[in-house]
N, C-alpha and C positions, 0 to 999 in steps of 0.2 A: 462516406470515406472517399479521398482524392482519388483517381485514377494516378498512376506516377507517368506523370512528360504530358497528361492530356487536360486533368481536370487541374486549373489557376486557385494557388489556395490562398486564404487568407489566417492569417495569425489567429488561435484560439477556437476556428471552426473547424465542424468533423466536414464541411463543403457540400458534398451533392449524393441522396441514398445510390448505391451501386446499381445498376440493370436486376430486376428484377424483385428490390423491395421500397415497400410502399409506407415510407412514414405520415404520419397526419399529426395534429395540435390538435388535445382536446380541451375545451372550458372546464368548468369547476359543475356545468349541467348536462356534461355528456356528451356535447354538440362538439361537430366538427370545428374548428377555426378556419374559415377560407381567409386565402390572401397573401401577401408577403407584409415583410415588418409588424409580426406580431408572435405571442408567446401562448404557450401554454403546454399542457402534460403529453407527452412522446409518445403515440401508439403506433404499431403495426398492422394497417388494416387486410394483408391479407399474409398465407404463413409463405415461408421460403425454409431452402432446405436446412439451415444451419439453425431451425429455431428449436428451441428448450422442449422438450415432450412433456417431461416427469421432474417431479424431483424423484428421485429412489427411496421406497419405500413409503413414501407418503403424498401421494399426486392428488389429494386434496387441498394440501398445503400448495403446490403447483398453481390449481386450477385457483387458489384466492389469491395468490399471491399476482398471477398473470392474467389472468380473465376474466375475474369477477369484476374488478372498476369499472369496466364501460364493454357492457356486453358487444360482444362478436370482435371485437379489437384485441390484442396485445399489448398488455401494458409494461412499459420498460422500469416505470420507477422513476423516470427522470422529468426534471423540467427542461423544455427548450424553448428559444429561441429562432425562428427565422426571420430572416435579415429583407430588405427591400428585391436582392438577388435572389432571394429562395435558396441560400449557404442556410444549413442547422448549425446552432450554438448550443450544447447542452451546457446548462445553466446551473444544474448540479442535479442530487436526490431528493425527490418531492417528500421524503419522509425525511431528513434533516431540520429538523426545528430542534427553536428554543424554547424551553420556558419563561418568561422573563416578567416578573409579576403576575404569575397566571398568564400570562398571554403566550399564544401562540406561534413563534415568525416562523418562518418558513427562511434558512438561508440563501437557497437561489433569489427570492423575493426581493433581500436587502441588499445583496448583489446585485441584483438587476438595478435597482437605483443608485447606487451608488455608480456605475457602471455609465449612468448618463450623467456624470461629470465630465468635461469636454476634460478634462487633464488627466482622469485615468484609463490607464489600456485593460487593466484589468484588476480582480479585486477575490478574495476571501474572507468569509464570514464564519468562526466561531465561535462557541461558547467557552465562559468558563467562569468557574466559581466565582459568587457576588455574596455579599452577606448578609442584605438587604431584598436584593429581586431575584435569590437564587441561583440564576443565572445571567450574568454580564454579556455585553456583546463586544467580541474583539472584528476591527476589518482588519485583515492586509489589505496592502494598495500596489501597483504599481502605475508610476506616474510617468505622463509623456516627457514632463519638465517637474524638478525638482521644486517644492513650493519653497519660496523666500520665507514666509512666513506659517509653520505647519501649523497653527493653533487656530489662526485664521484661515485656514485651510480645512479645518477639522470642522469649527464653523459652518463654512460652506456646503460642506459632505452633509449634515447634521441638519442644514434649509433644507437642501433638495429633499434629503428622507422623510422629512415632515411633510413636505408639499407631496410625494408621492405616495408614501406607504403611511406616518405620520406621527409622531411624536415619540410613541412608544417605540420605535425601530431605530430610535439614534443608537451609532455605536458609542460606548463609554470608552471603549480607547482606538485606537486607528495606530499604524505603522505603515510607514513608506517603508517598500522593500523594493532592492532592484532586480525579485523573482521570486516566483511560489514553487516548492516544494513538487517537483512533479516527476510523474512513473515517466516511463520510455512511453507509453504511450498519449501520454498527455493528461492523464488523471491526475490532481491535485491530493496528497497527500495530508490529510486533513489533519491526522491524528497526532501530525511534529504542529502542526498551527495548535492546535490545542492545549500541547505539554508547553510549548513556547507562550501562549495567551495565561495558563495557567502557570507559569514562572518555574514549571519543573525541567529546568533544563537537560539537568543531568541522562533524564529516563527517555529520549526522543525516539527511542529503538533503531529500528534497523535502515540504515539510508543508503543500501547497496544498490536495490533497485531505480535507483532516481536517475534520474536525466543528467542531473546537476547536483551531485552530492553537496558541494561548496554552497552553494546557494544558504542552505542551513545554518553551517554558522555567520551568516552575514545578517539572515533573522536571527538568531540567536543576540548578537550581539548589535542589533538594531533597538531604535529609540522607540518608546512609546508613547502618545499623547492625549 
């Protein structure tokens, strides 16, 4: 989290851990991630005062739920991101996947590639009803420049996913949106991308909380491709 007037922030990062706590990237085998410009699962390797003790009434639920993944760590649930500066980007929650013919994705995953399209600044991944794979993959996008051509645009999105993650991770529909749905505090509101991917407009629930109430109906009444 930024210091306010000290720490330089950049768009879509939580910036630099505060004095006194200690994030690390863990791989998929436990092992630390050294380095800058690399990804992987958010832990805290040692505790600070503000962290979670218990849950009430059930602190075995606690203990799997925070520190059983990767013994003696912290685990937040999240995927992140750090940048060549050593700024974290959390990338979303490691337990958000889809099913999508049997298979597994992981959202932050398909976001991340998508994400390395030099034209988008930023992106959302989710599901929703398919009649075929169960589960469909919807992106929002938000784009540096507006594509001249979205289909060929869709295209492009759908090379890179294959080259990176691979065939199975193209989304079936994409939307350019000029904003995603987000809290005061910069959390992406999933659950209006959802009703919105899933064509239920009407039920988006409650969007008092957001940043950017408006933003909504502009998905809402955004094209799909």
């Amino acid at each position: 989290s930024p210091l306010a007037g000290i720490t330089p922030t950049k768009p879509g990062f939580a910036t630099l851990p505060l004095p006194g706590i200690f994030p690390t990237l863990m791989d998929e085998n436990g092992k630390e991630i050294q380095g800058n410009g690399v990804s992987g699962n958010l832990c805290i390797k040692h505790p600070w005062p503000g962290i979670a003790r218990t849950v009430w009434g059930d602190h075995e639920r606690y203990l799997k739920t925070y520190m059983s993944a990767y013994k003696g760590y912290y685990f937040t649930g999240d995927g992140c991101r750090r940048d060549p500066e050593g700024y974290y980007r959390i990338t979303g929650r490691v337990d958000d996947v889809l099913n999508v013919s049997g298979h597994r994705l992981g959202t932050a995953e398909i976001e991340n590639a998508i994400n390395e399209h030099q034209n988008i600044v930023e992106s959302a991944v989710v599901g929703y009803p398919h009649d075929i794979k169960g589960q469909g993959i919807f992106a929002f996008m938000i784009c540096e420049k507006e594509p001249a051509d979205p289909k060929a645009f869709k295209k492009e999105i759908h090379d890179l996913i294959t080259k990176i993650i691979g065939p199975i991770a193209k989304p079936d529909k994409i939307q350019i949106a000029p904003g995603l749905p987000k809290t005061r505090s910069g959390k992406i509101m999933r659950r209006i991308l959802r009703k919105v991917a899933a064509n239920d407009l009407e039920n988006v629930g409650d969007t008092s909380t957001l940043l950017d109430p408006a933003v909504v109906e502009d998905i809402k009444n955004g094209k799909s491709y």
